[in-house]
KESE-983660 format. One record per residue: residue in three letters; residue number from 1; x, y, z of N, C-alpha, C in turn. Coordinates in nm, 3 decimals. Layout:
// KESE-983660
- res|n|n.px|n.py|n.pz|ca.px|ca.py|ca.pz|c.px|c.py|c.pz
- ala|NUM|X|Y|Z|X|Y|Z|X|Y|Z .
...
This chain:
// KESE-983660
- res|n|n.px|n.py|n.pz|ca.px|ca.py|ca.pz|c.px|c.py|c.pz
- unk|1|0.086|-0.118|0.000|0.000|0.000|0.000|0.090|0.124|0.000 .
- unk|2|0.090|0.238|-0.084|0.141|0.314|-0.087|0.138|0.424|0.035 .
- unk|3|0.196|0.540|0.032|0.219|0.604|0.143|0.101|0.695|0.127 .
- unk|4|0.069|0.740|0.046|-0.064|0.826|0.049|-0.232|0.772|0.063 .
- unk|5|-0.243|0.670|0.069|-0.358|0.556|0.091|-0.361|0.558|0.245 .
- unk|6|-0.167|0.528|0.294|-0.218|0.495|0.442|-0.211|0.622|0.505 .
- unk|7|-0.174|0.740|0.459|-0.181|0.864|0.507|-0.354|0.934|0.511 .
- unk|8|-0.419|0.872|0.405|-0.557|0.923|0.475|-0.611|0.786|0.516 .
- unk|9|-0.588|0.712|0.583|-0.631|0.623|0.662|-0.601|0.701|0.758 .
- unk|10|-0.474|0.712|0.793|-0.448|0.795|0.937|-0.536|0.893|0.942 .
- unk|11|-0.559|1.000|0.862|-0.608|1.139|0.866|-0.766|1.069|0.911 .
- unk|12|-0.843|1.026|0.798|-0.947|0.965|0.871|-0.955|0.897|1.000 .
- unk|13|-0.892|0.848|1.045|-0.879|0.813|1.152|-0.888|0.948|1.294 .
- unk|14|-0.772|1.037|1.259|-0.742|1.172|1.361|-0.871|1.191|1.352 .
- unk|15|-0.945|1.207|1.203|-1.082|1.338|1.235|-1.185|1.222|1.274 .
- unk|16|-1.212|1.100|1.271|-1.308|1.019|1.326|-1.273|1.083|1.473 .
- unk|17|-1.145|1.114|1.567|-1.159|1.159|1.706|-1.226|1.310|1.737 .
- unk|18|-1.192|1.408|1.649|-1.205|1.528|1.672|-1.174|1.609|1.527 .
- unk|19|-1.236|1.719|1.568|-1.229|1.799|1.392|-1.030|1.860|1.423 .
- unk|20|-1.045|1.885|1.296|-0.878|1.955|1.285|-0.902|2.061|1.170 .
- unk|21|-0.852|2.166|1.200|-0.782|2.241|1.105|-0.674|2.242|0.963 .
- unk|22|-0.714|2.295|0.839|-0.611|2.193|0.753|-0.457|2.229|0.782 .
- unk|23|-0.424|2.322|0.858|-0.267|2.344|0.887|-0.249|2.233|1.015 .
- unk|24|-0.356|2.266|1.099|-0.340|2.168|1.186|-0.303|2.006|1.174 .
- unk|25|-0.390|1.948|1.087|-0.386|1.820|0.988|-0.242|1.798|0.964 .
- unk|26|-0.236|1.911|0.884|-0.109|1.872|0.784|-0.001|1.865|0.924 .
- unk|27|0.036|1.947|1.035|0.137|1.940|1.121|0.127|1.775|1.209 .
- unk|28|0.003|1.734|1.194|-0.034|1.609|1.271|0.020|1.510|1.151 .
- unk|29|-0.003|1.507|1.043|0.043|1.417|0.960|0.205|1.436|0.911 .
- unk|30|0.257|1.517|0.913|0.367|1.537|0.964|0.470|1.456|1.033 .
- unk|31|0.423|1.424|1.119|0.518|1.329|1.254|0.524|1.235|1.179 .
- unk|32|0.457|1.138|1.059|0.479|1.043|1.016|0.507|1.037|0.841 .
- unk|33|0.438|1.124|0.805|0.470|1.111|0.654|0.544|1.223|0.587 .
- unk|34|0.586|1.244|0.487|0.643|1.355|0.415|0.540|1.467|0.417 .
- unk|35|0.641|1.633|0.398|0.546|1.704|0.414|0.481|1.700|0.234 .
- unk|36|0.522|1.624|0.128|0.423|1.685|0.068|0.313|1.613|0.068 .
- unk|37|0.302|1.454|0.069|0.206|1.343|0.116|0.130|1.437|0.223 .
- unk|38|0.148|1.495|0.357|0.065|1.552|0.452|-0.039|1.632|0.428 .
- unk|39|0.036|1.737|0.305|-0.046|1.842|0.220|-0.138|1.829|0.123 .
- unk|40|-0.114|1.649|0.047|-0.211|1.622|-0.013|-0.316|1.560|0.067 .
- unk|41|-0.268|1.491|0.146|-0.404|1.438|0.201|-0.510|1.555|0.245 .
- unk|42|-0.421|1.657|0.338|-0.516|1.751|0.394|-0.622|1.786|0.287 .
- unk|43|-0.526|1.856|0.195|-0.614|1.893|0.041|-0.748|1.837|0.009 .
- unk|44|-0.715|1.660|-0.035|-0.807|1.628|-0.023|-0.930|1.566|0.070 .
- unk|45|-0.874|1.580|0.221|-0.979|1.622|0.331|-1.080|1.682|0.306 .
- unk|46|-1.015|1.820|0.317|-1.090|1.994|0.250|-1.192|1.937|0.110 .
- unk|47|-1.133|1.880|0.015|-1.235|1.866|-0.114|-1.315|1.751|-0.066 .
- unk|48|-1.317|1.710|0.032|-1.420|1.596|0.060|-1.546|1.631|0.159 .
- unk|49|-1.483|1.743|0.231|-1.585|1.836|0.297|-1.546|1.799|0.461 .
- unk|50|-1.449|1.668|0.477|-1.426|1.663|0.640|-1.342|1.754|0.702 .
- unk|51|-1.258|1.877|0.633|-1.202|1.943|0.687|-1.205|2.079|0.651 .
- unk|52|-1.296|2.210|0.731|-1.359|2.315|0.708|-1.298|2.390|0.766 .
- unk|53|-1.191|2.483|0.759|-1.120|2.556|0.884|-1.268|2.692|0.921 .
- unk|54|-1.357|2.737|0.866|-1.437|2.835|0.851|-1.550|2.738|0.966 .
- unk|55|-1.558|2.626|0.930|-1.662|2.553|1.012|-1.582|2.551|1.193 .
- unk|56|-1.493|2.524|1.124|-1.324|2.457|1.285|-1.354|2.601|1.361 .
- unk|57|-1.320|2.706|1.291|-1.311|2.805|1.394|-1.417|2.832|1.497 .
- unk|58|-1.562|2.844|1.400|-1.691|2.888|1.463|-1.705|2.782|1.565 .
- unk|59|-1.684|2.672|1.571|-1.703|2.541|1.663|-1.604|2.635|1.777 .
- unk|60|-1.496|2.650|1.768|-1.377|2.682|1.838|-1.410|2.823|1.901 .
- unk|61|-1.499|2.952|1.850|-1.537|3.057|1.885|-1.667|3.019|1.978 .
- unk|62|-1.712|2.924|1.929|-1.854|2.930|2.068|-1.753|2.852|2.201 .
- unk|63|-1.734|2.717|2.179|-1.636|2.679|2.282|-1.567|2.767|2.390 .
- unk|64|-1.485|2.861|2.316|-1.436|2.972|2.428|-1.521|3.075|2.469 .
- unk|65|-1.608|3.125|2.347|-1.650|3.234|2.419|-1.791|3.186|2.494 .
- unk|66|-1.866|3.115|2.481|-1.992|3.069|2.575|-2.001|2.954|2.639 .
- unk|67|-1.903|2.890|2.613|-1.854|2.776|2.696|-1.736|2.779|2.816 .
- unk|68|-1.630|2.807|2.804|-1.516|2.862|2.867|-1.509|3.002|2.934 .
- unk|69|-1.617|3.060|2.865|-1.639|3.178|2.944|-1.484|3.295|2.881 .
- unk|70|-1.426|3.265|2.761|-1.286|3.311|2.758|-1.354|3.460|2.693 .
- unk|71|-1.258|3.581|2.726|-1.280|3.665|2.605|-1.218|3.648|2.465 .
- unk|72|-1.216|3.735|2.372|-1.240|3.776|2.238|-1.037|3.747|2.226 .
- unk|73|-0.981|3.773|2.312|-0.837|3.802|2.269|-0.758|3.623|2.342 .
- unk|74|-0.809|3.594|2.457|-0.830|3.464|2.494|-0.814|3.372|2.377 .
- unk|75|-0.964|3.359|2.322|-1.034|3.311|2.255|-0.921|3.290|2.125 .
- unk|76|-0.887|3.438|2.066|-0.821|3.466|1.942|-0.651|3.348|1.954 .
- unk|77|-0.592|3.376|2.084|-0.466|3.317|2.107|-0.524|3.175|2.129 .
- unk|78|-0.607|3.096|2.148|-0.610|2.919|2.195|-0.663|2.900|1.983 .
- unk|79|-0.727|2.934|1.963|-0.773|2.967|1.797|-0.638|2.917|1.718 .
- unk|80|-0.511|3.046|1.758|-0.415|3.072|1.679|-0.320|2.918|1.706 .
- unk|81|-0.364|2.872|1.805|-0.302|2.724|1.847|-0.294|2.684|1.763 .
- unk|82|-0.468|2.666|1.765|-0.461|2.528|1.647|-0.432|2.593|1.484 .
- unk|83|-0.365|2.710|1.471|-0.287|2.699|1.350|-0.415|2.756|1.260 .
- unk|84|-0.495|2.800|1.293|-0.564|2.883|1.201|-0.546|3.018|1.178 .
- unk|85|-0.555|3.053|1.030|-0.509|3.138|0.975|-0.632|3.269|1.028 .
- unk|86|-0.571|3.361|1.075|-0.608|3.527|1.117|-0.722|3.578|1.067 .
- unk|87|-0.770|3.560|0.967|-0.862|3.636|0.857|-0.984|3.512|0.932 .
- unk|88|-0.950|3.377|0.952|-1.069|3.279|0.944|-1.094|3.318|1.107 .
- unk|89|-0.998|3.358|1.209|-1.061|3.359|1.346|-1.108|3.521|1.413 .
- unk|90|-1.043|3.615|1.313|-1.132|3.752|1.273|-1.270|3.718|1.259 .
- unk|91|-1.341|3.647|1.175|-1.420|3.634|1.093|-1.552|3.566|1.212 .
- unk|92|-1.485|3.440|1.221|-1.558|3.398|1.360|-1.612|3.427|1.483 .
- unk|93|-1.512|3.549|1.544|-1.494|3.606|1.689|-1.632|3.711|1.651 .
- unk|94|-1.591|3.739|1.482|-1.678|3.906|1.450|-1.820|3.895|1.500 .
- unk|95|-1.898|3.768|1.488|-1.994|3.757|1.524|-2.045|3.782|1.698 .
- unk|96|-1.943|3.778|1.776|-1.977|3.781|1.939|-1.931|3.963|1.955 .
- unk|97|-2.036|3.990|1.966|-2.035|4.150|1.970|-2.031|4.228|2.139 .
- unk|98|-1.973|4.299|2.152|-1.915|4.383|2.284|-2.038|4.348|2.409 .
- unk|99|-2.173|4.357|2.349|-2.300|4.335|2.445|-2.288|4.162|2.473 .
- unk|100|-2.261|4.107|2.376|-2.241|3.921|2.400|-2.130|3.941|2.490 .
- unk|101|-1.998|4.034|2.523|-1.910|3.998|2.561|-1.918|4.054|2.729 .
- unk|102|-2.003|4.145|2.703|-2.032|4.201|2.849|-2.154|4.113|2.980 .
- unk|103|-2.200|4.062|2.828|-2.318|3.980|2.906|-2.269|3.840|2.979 .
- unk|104|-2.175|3.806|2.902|-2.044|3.671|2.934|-2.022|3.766|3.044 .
- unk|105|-1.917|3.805|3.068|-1.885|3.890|3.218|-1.950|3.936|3.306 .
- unk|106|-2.121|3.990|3.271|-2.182|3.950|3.368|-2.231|3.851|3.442 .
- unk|107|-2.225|3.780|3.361|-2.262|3.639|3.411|-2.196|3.557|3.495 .
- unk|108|-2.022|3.606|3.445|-1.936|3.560|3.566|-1.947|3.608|3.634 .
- unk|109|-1.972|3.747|3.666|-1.968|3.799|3.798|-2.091|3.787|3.918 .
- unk|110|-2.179|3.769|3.848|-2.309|3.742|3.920|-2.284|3.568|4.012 .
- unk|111|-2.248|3.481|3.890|-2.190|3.379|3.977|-2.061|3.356|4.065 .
- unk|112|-1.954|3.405|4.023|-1.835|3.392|4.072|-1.796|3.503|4.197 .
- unk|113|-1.808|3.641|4.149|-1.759|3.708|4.209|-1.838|3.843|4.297 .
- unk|114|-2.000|3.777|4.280|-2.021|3.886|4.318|-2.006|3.964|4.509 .
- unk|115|-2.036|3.824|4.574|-1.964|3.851|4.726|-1.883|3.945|4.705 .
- unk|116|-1.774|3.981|4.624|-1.642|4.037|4.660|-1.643|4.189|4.598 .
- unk|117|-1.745|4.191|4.532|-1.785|4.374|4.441|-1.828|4.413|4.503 .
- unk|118|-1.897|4.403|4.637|-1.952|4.539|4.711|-1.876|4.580|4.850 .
- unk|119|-1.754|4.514|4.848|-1.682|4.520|5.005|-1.657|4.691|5.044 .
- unk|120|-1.646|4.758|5.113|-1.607|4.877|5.158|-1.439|4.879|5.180 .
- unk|121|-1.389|4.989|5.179|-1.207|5.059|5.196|-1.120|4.990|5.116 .
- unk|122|-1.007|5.001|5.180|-0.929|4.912|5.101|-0.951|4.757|5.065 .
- unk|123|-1.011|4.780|5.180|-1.026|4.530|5.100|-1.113|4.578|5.032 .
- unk|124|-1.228|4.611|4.976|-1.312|4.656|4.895|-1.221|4.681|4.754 .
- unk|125|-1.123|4.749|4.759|-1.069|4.803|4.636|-0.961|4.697|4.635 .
- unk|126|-0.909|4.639|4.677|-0.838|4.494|4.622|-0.923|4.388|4.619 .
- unk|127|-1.021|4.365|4.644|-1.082|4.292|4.582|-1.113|4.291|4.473 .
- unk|128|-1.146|4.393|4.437|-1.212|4.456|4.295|-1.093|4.442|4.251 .
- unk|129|-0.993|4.483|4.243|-0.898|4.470|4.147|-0.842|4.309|4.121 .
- unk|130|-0.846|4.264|4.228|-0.829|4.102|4.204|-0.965|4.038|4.088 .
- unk|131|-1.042|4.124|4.125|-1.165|4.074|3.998|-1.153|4.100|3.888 .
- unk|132|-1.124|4.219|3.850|-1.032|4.289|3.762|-0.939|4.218|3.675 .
- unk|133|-0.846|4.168|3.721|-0.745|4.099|3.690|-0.744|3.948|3.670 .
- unk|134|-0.843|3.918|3.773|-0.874|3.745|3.659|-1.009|3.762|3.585 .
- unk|135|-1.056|3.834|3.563|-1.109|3.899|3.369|-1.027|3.872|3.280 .
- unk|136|-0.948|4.005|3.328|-0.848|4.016|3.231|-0.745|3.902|3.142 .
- unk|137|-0.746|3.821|3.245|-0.669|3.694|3.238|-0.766|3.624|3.162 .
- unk|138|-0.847|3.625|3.164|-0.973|3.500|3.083|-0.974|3.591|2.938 .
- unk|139|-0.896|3.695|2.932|-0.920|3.786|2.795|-1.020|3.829|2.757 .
- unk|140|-1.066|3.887|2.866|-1.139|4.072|2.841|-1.110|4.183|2.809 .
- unk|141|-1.161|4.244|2.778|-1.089|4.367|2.770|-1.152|4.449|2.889 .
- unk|142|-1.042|4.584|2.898|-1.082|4.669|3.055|-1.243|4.775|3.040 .
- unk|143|-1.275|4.813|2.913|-1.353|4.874|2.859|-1.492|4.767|2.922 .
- unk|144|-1.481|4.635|2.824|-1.608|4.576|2.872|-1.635|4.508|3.029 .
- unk|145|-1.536|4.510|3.093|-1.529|4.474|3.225|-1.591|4.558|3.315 .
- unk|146|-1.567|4.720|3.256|-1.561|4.815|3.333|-1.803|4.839|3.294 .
- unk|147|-1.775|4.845|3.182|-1.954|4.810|3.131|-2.054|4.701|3.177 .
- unk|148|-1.912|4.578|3.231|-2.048|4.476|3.300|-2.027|4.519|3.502 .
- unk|149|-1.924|4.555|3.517|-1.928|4.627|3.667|-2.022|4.732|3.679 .
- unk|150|-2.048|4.806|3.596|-2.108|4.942|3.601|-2.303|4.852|3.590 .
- unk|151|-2.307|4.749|3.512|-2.478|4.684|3.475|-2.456|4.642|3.598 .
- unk|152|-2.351|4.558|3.684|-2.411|4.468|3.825|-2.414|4.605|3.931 .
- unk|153|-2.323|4.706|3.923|-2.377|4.800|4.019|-2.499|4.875|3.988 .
- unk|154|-2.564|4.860|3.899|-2.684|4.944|3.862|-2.818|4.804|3.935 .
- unk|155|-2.739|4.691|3.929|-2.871|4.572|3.968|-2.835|4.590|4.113 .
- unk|156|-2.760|4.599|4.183|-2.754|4.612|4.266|-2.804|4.709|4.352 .
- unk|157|-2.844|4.831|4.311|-2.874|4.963|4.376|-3.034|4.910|4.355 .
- unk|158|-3.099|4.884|4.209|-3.226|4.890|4.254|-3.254|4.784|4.290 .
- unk|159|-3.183|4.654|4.366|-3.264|4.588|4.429|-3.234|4.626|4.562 .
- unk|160|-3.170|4.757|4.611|-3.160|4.832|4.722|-3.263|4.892|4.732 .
- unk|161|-3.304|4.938|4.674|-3.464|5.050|4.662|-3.594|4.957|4.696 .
């Protein structure tokens, strides 16, 4: 059996576990076959319809951003992992808009953190900044962080009233 027969045996095989990306593919087929054998198989992956990097990403953009709870820049760097090209995880992310991204952060905060947003003095203000900062870390930005703090202090006052 030639080397390109058992090279999409393998490939079929990888995507029977999980979808792949065609750069991704090709770096997985890689470890065993030549890179130009890797590139054809991927190729014809793609013309067979099992390998969609446009489909890969959007799977990969809900995952982080409504699953993982990650932001937009998060999201963009675990994306760039798997070797997809910039324009395809632009394209994907474009759809989760600043209100989707604030509403994600409210949501963490209502569950996770809200005990720790209304403390008074200084522990009050390191707390908040410790909240602050593992946002940031999940890849938020400070703009929409600062827009879903500002919606939980507004729920908060009128369920003071």
């Amino acid at each position: 059996m030639e080397e390109l027969e058992i090279a999409k045996r393998r490939a079929m095989y990888l995507l029977g576990g999980r979808d792949y990306g065609r750069n991704e593919l090709v770096e997985k087929l890689k470890n065993n076959y030549s890179e130009k054998t890797a590139v054809t198989v991927a190729e014809l992956m793609c013309e067979y319809g099992y390998v969609d990097d446009d489909r890969y990403a959007e799977k990969l953009a809900k995952l982080y951003i409504t699953v993982r709870h990650y932001g937009k820049s998060k999201a963009a760097m675990m994306m760039r992992q798997k070797l997809l090209d910039p324009e395809t995880i632009e394209t994907a992310l474009a759809r989760y808009t600043s209100e989707d991204i604030v509403g994600e952060i409210t949501d963490i905060l209502r569950k996770k953190y809200y005990d720790r947003l209304f403390l008074s003095g200084i522990e009050g203000k390191k707390e908040m900044q410790k909240v602050i900062a593992a946002l940031a870390r999940r890849g938020y930005g400070y703009n929409d962080i600062k827009s879903a703090l500002y919606i939980i202090r507004e729920e908060a006052e009128n369920e003071e009233e």
